[in-house]
C-alpha positions, 0 to 999 in steps of 0.5 A: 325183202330186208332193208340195206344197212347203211353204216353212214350216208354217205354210203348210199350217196356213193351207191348212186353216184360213185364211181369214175364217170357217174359223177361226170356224165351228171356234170355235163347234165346240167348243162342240158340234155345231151344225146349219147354220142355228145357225151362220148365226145365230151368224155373221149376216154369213155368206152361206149359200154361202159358210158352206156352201162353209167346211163342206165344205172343212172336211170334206174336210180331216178338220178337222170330222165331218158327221152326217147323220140319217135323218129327216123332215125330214132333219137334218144337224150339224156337230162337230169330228172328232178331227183337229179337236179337235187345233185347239182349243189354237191357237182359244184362242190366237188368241181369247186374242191377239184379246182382248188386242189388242181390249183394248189397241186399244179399252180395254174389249172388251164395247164391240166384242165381240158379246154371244155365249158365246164372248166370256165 
């Protein structure tokens, strides 16, 4: 098998975390393990199929773990892995940036920011 070609790096940070909700299902991941249906709740306009695709992909790059209770009912979470954690110092980064930019574009950010943990 032929190795992939990379222009720039930064190519194969956006291959794993790229994309609308990747980067924001990660966000709420490092504030613990969460169930599906908390993050549903915590991105409202997320389709399940879509949050469910994000989930897998990120599992298959070693980005988050998949836990897997054995119970009635089953219970299944979602937290970083260790690979994942590695992501955290460029998360704050990109909130940091967003925060800034929110401010400079509307002046005062809990105008446009929902009401969440991660907007405190």
């Amino acid at each position: 098998m032929e190795a992939k070609k990379y222009n720039i790096s930064v190519e194969a940070t956006l291959e794993v975390i790229g994309g609308k909700w990747k980067c924001v299902i990660l966000c709420h991941l490092t504030h613990g393990k969460k169930r599906t249906s908390e993050l549903k709740r915590l991105m409202p306009n997320i389709t399940q199929k879509m949050l469910t695709q994000q989930l897998r992909e990120l599992e298959e790059d070693g980005v988050i773990n998949r836990i897997i209770y054995q119970q009635i009912p089953p219970k299944v979470e979602y937290e970083l892995s260790d690979y994942g954690k590695s992501l955290e110092p460029i998360l704050t980064a990109l909130c940091n940036w967003g925060e800034n930019h929110i401010t400079k574009i509307y002046g005062d950010k809990h105008l446009v920011l929902a009401d969440s943990i991660l907007n405190q």
